[in-house]
N, C-alpha and C positions, 0 to 999 in steps of 0.2 A: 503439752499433749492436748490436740483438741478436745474440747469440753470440758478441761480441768484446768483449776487455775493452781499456782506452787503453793501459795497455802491451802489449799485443799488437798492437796498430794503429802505435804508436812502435818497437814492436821492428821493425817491416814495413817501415816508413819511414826509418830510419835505415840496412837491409841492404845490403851493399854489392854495389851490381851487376856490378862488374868478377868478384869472388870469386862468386856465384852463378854467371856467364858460365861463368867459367874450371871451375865447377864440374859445371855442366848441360849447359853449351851451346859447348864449346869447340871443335868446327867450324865454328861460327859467326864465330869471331872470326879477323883479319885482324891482322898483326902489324905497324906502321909504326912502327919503332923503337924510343920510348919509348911511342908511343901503338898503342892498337886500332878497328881498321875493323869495324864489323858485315860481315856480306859479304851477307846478304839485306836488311838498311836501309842501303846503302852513306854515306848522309850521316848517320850516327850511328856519332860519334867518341869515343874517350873520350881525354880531354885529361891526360895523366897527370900534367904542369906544375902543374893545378889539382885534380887528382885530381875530378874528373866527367864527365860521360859528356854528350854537347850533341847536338841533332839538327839539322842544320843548316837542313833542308829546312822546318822548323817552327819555326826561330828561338830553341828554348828549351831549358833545359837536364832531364833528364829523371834520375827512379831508381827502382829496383826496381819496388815498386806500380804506378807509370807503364808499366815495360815488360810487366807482366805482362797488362797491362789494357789496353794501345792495340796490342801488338804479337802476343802471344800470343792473347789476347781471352778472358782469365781475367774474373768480374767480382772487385769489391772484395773481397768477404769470400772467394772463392776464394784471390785474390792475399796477404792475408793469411795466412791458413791455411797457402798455401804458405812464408813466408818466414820465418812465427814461429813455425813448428814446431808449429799447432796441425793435426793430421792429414795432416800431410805433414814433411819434414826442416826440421830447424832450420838455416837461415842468418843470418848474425847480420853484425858488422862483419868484413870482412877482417882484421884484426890480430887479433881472436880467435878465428879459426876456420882460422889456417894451417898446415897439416900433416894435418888432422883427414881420417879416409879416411868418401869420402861417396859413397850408394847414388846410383848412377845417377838423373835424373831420367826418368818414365814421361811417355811423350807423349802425352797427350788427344788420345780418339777424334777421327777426323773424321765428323760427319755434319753433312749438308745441314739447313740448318733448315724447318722445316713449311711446308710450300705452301699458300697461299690459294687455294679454289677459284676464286675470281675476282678474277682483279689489275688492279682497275677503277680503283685509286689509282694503281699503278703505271704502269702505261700512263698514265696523266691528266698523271704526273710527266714520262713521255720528251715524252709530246708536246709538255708547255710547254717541255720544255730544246729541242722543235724539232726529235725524231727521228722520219725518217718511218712512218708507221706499218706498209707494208708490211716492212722492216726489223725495228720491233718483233715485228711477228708470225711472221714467221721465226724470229729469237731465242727466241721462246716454244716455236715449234714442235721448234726442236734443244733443248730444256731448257738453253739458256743464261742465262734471266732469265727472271724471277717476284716475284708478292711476298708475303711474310711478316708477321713481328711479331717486331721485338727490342726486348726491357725496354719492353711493353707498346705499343711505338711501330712506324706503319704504314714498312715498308720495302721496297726493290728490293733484290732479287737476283739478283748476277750469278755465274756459276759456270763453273768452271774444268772441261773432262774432259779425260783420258787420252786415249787411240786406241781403244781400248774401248770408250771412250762414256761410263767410270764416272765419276762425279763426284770431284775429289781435290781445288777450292779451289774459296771461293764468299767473298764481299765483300759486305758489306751498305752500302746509302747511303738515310739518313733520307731521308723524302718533305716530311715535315712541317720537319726540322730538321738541324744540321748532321752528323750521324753517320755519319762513316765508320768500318768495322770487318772485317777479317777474318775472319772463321768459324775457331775454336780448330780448332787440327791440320787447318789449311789446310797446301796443299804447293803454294810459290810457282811450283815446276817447270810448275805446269801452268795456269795463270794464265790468264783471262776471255779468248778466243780469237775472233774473228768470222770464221768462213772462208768462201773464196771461192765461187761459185756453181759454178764445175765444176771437178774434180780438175786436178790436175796442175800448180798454181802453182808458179813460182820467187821468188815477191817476198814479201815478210812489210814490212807497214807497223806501224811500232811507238809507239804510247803510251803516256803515264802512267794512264788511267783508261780505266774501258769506255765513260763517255759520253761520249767524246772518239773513240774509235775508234767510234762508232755515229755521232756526228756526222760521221765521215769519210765514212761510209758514204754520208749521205742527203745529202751535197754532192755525191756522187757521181750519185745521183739528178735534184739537181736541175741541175746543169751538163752532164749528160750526158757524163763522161768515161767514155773505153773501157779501163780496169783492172779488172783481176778476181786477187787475191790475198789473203793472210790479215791480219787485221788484229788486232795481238797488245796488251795491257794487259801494262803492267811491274805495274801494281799498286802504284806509288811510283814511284822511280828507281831501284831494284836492277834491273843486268843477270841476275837468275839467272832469270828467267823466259825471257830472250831464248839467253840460254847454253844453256838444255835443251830449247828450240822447236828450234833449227838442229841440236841432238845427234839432233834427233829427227826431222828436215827435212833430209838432205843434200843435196836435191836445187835447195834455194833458193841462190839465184845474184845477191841485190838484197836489201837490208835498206832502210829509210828510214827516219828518225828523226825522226818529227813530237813532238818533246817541245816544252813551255809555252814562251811567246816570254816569258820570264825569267832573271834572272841562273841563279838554280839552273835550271831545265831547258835551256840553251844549255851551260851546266859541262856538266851530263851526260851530254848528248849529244854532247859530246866525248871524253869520258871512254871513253865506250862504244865509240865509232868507232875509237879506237887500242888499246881493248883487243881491238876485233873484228880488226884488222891486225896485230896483236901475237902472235894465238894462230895456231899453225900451222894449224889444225883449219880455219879461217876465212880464212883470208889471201886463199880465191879470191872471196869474194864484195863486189862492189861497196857499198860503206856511203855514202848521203848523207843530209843533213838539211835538211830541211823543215819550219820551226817557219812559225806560222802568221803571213800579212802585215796582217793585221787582228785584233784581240783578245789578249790573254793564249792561248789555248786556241784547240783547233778549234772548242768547242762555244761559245766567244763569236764566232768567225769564221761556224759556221752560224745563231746569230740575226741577226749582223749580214746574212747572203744574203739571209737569209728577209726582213728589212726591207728590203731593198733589192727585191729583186722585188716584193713589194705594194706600196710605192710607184711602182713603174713601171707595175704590172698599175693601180693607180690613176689617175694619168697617162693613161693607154689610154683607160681608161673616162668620163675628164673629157672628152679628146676628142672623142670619139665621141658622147657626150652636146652637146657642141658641135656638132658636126657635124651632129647628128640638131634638133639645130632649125634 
């Protein structure tokens, strides 16, 4: 690969992640005895038994390059760079680099990536996943999503603001192909939000992804239920997006946990509900879970609506064609 030589790509791949952790990122990390909890990927363990790091939620075991590049959202030759010491600190294996005093690691700006003046893909994409469009155009209108271009490829953008309004996390998801991605020096605290149509909510409805919480949205449309509250994206299954919405939200009094009707999204959303009863800060607020009764997700629950109603609206129209002769 230009600019790298194979041992510098084998030095990268061999570094040990637990030791960069311990070294960059040591708030990050959760202490469960012999083993470590990420605390913003909460189902990325490092199994000290086997000495590797596994992500549970993705089935597979992960290292360094891997996190610099799915979770940080370094690219490859960044992630290198960073780990074999070519323009950034050398980390190398744990056993040779213990005791060693190391500079601080600097956290990559956050900025929003470049807006398409016309997000005619994107929009093309909510539709076919079934979100309604005046929804979309809401979204648009708070600068919540939009669409881009990552590593050449047409994307949705969904973005996270402060109270401010400023932009501090944005998620990218391929149109064309599978790519999900954070935006480097995302801040999970402030994670892809859908808020309610008039101030003053008590309820926070909680998801895994923003088009699962926009599908909540436009079920809500099409069924006509009478709720009006926030509908929040964990962006994974880490509660720290949820932990600093209600730091940020005293006033909410109802959480709901529409996490994936799956083994891991049922785990977690248990997880969540005893640590929400757990912490004194939370104890007053009501936690239930609502995974969805149809589909994996809400957003297979809202094609499945949408199929169900054109087939009715179908039905209508045979009759009546009946009828009509």
């Amino acid at each position: 690969m230009p600019g790298l030589t194979q041992e510098q790509i084998t030095q990268a791949r061999e570094a040990d992640l637990l030791h960069y952790l311990l070294s960059y990122e040591s708030g990050v990390l959760k202490r469960e005895g012999a083993n470590y909890r990420h605390r913003e990927h909460d189902s990325l363990v490092y199994v000290a038994s086997k000495n590797y790091w596994y992500w549970n939620s993705r089935g597979r075991k992960i290292n360094a390059v891997d996190y610099l590049m799915e979770i940080r959202g370094y690219s490859f030759v960044e992630a290198v760079e960073r780990l074999a010491g070519c323009g950034a600190p050398d980390v190398t294996r744990y056993s040779s680099c213990r005791g060693e005093q190391r500079k601080p690691a600097e956290k990559k700006p956050f900025r929003l990536p470049w807006a398409k003046r016309c997000a005619t893909f994107a929009v093309s994409y909510l539709q076919r996943r079934g979100v309604h469009s005046d929804i979309i155009r809401r979204c648009m209108q708070l600068g919540l999503f939009y669409e881009s271009r990552y590593n050449n490829e047409a994307v949705c953008v969904f973005v996270g603001r402060d109270d401010t309004g400023t932009g501090r996390f944005a998620c990218v998801r391929g149109i064309a192909g599978d790519l999900k991605k954070d935006i480097s020096g995302s801040d999970k605290r402030f994670s892809f939000c859908y808020p309610p149509r008039n101030p003053g909510s008590r309820h926070v409805a909680v998801f895994e992804a923003p088009i699962d919480a926009l599908s909540h949205a436009t079920l809500q449309e099409l069924e006509g239920w009478k709720w009006d509250g926030y509908r929040l994206s964990l962006g994974g299954t880490s509660h720290v997006a949820l932990t600093a919405f209600l730091e940020r939200h005293p006033e909410i009094k109802r959480v709901t946990l529409y996490m994936d009707n799956d083994f891991g999204g049922l785990t977690n959303a248990r997880k969540i509900k005893a640590m929400l009863h757990k912490d004194q800060r939370f104890k007053h607020i009501r936690v239930g879970v609502n995974p969805p009764r149809v589909g994996k997700d809400y957003n297979e629950k809202l094609l499945y609506t949408r199929e169900q109603i054109k087939d009715r609206q179908l039905q209508c129209r045979q009759k009546q064609a009946a009828i009509s002769i």
